[in-house]
N, C-alpha and C positions, 0 to 999 in steps of 0.2 A: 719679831713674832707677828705682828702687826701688817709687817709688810706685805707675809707669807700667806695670812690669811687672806690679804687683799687680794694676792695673784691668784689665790686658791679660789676665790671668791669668782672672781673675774671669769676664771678658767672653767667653771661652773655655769656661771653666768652664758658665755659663751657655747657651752655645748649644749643647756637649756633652747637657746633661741635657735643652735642649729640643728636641734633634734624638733622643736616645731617648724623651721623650716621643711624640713624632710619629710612630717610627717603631713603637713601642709601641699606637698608637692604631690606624694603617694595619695591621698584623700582626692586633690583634683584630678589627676590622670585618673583614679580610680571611678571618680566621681563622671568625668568627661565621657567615658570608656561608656558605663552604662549609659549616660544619658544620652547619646547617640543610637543607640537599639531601642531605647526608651522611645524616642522623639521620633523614628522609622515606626516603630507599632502603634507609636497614639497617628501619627498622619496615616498608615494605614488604615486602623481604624474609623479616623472617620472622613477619609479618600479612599474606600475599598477599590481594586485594582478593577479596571475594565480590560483583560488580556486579547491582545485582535490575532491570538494564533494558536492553536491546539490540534493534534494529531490521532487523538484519543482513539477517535472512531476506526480510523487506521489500522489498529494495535491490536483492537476488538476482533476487527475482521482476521488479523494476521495469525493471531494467537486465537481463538475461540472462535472461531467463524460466525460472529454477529449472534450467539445466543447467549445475550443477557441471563437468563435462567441458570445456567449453572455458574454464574460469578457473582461477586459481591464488591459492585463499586463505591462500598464507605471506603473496604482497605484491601489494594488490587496491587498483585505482585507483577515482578516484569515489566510494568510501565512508570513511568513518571507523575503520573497524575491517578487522584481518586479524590472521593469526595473531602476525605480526612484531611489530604496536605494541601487541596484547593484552599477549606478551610484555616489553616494553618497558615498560608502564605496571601491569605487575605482576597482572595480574588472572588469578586461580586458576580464579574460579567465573563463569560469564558465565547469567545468567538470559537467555537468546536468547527472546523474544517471537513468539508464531504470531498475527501481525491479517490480518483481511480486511475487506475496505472494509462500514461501514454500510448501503451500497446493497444489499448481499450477502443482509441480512433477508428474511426468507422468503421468499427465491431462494436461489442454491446454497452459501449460509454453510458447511455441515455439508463439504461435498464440497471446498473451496477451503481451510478451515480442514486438512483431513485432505494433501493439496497441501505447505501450508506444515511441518505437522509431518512430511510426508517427508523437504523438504529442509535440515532441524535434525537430523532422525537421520542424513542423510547426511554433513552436515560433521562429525556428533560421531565417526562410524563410520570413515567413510572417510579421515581426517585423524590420522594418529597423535599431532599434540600435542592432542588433540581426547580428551575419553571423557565417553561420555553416562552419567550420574548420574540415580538414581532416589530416593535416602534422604541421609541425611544419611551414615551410615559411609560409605557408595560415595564423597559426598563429600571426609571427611577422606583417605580410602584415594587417594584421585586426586591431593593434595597430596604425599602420601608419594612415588606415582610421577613425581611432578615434569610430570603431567597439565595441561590446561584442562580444570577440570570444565564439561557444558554441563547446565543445568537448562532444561527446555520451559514457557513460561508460554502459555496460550492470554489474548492482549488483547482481551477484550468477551464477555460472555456471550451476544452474538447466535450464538457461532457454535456452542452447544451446541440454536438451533434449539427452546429449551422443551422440551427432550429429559434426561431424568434418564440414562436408558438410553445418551444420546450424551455424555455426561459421564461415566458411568463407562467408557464405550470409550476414550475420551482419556486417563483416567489410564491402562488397560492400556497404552496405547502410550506412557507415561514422562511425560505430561504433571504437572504438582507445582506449579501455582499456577492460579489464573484471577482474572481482575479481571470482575468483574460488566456491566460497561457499559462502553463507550468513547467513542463522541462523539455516540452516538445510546440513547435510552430500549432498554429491552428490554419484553417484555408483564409481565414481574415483577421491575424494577428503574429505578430514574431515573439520567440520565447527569447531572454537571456543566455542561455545556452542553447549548443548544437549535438546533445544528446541521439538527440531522432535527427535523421536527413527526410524530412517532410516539409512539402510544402516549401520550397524552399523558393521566397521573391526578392526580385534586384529591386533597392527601391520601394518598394512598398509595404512598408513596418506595419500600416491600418489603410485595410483597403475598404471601400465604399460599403460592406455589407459589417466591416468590423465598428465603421462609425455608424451604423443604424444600431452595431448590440450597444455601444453606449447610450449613443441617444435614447432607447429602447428601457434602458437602466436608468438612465433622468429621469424618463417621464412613470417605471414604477415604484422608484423611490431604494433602488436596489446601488448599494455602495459598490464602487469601480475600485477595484484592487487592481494594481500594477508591481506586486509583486509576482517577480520570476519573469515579468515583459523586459523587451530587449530598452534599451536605450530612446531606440528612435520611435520605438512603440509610444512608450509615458513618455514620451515627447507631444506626439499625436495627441495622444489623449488629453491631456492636460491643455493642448488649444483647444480642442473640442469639447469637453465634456462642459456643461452648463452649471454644475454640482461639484464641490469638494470630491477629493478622491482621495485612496489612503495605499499606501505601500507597508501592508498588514505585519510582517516580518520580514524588513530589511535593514542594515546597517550604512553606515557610513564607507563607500567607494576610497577616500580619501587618507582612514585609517587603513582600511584592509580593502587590497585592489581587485576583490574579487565582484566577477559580473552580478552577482546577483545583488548588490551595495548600489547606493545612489549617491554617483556625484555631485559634485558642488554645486555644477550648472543647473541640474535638475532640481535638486534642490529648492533653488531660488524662484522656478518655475514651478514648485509644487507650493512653496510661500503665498507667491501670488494666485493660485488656483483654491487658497486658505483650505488646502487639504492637510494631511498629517503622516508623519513617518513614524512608523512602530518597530522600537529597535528588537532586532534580531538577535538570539544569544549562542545561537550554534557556534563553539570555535573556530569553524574553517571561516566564519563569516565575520570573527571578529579578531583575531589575529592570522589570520590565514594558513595558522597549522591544525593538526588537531587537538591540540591543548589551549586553554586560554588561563586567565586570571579574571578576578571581579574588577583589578584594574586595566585590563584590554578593553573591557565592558565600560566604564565608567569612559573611557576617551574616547567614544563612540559617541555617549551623551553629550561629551563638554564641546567636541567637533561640531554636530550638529547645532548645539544650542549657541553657539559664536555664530554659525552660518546663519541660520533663520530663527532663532527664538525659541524658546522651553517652549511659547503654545503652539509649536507646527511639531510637537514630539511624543509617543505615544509608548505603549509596550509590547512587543508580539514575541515573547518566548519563544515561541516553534518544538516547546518541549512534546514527545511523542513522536517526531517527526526526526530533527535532527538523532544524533548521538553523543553526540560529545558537549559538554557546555564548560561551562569555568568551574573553577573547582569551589565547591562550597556553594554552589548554585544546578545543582546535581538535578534538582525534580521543583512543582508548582509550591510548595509549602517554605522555599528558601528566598521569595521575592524581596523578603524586608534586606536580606542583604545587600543588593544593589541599591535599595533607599537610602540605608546606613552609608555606604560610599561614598554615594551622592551627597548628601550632607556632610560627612566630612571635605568634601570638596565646594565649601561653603554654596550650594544649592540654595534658593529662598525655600520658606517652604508652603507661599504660593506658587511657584515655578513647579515642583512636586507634586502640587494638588493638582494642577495640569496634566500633570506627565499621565498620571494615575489615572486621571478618570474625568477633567474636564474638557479634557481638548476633543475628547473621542465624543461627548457627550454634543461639543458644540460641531461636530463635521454632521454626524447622525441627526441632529434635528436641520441643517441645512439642505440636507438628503432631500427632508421630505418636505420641506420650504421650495426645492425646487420641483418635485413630484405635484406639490402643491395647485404651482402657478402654471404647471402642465396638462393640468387636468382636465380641460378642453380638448386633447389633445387623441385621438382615436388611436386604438393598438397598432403600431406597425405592418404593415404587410410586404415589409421589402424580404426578397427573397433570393438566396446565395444564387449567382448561375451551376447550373451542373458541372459546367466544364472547371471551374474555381474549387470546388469539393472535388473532382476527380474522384469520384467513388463506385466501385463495380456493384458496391451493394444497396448503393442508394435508389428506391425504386421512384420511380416519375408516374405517380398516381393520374389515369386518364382514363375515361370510359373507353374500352373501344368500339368502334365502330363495325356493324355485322357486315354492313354494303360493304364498306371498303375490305375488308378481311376476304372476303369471297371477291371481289375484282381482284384480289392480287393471286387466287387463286390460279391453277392451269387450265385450261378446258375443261380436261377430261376430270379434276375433278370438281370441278363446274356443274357438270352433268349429273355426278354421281351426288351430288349435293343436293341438286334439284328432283333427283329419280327419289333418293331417304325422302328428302319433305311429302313429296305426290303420296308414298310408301306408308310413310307414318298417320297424313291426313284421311288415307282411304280406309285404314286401320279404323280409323278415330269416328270415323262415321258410321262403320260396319255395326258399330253398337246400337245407333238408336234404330228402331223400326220404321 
């Protein structure tokens, strides 16, 4: 009887400690499970996201032709971004994008471009969780007020038109980044794709008028984007530029081998220039089909951060712009799931604090450290040659000359030129007495 009790005991014994076992196991995974979305909202919370890529303005135009007044951007259907899921997904600083279409080249790029950065100051302006940012302190200072800072990127150097003079009109009106090309050549820059057959040079990725538009960007404190430049372009640039420079929304060449990614070499060259890569989340660009996962996304990060460091790594969504993203990262309001990843993929979560919002903060105050020490430095006056734009509609501003116009005249109407004047003055005198 005794013994029976002991087994029975034992046997008791035994499924006690193996049912806290298990309920031990269920409690941590349970426990783990949240505290990884937990530990993604409190670092976003107080890392709010500085995002270097938005299409919004785009969408605006596409869908509602730029009149704000009959929409309502707390909560905005059809797009991926509003003020609500901005909020939601944490994001402080939203780099909001001015593109106009390729075909735009010398036709009315300059006029359609100034269009789109209307209605970017109007959402920054007229939208109180909205404040338009020009520097970096405006920045920090818009986090203090519990703001969305909005920074103006113009997307493509077609829309400055080979214009110095319409470059630095764009930064007076708040503009703070430009990316050189977009899916078409400019007359002094090569795009990553051959979408458009423009412009097309053997050899010369940045030609002499394209290193005055950087130079020209150092010295007004305007960030050099090199996303959607060719290879040998942010090549160019990155010996040249005197400033950090950022490839606003691209990924890793090396996971997904598509052009618009940066490889390894570049990379290493963008390391040493202490500029910054903001990963991209459009599927084609991260698994090269058009579906992705949050882990195609995630080896995008780990790739780059082996190659140069968590602090050369940034975040450029492209939502608005792309179409397709990972699943579960649909629209602005789903960022903390790429954090949560990250951290499962043992991230620090100083390395994080970077990614989010310090590294962007320390390229932007370098911006203007070197705008800074340029500041002696008088506006550019280098100027495209005509024959480099090849433009029928580009007009060559020149007084003309009356002498010369009338020598190239024929005789006879020479004469008849001379006969109207005599004509008109004898008129002109018949008045007084």
């Amino acid at each position: 009887m005794s013994y029976r009790k002991t087994l029975l005991g034992a046997s008791c014994s035994l499924c006690v400690h193996s049912l806290r076992a298990l309920l031990a196991f269920s409690l941590c995974y349970f426990i783990s499970g949240y505290s990884e979305r937990d530990r993604a909202q409190d670092l976003l919370s107080k890392y709010p996201l500085i995002d270097g890529h938005n299409d919004l303005a785009l969408r605006l135009r596409i869908y509602h032709n730029n009149q704000l007044s009959k929409i309502n951007l707390t909560n905005l259907t059809r797009v991926a971004t509003d003020i609500s899921r901005l909020r939601e997904g944490h994001v402080q600083t939203q780099m909001f994008a001015v593109y106009v279409l390729c075909g735009a080249q010398d036709m009315d790029a300059v006029r359609l471009t100034l269009e789109q950065i209307d209605v970017i100051r109007r959402i920054c302006t007229e939208y109180p969780d909205f404040e338009l940012v020009t520097s970096t302190q405006e920045l920090k200072d818009s986090m203090t007020r519990r703001k969305i800072a909005c920074l103006i990127s113009i997307e493509g150097g077609h829309s400055i038109d080979s214009s110095l003079p319409a470059l630095r009109m764009f930064y007076q009106l708040g503009v703070r980044s430009m990316s050189l090309t977009h899916s078409c050549n400019t007359p002094w820059a090569e795009s990553s794709t051959n979408y458009y057959k423009v412009f097309i040079r053997p050899n010369n990725s940045l030609t002499t008028f394209g290193k005055a538009v950087v130079g020209e960007m150092n010295r007004l404190g305007m960030i050099v984007d090199l996303s959607h430049t060719s290879f040998e372009t942010a090549s160019a640039v990155l010996s040249h530029s005197q400033a950090p420079v950022i490839f606003s929304h691209s990924s890793s060449y090396k996971i997904c081998n598509n052009s618009r990614n940066v490889p390894d070499w570049l990379l290493h060259k963008l390391k040493k220039n202490r500029g910054l890569i903001m990963v991209n989340f459009y599927s084609p660009f991260i698994s090269c089909q058009n579906n992705s996962t949050v882990s195609h996304l995630a080896d995008h990060f780990d790739h780059i951060k082996e190659v140069i460091g968590a602090k050369s790594i940034g975040i450029g969504g492209d939502f608005d712009g792309g179409t397709s993203f990972p699943v579960g990262l649909e629209d602005v309001s789903k960022y903390p799931v790429i954090i949560q990843e990250l951290l499962k993929r043992k991230w620090k979560e100083e390395e994080l604090a970077d990614v989010l919002r310090n590294n962007f903060l320390r390229v932007f105050e370098e911006v203007e450290k070197v705008r800074n020490k340029l500041s002696w430095k008088k506006p550019s006056e280098e100027e495209i040659p005509l024959k480099e734009v090849a433009n029928k509609c580009r007009m060559e501003l020149k007084q003309p000359i009356l002498q010369k116009m009338v020598s190239n005249q024929s005789p006879s109407l020479k004469a008849k030129g001379w006969t109207s004047l005599f004509l008109a003055l004898a008129l002109l005198f018949s008045f007084f007495p």
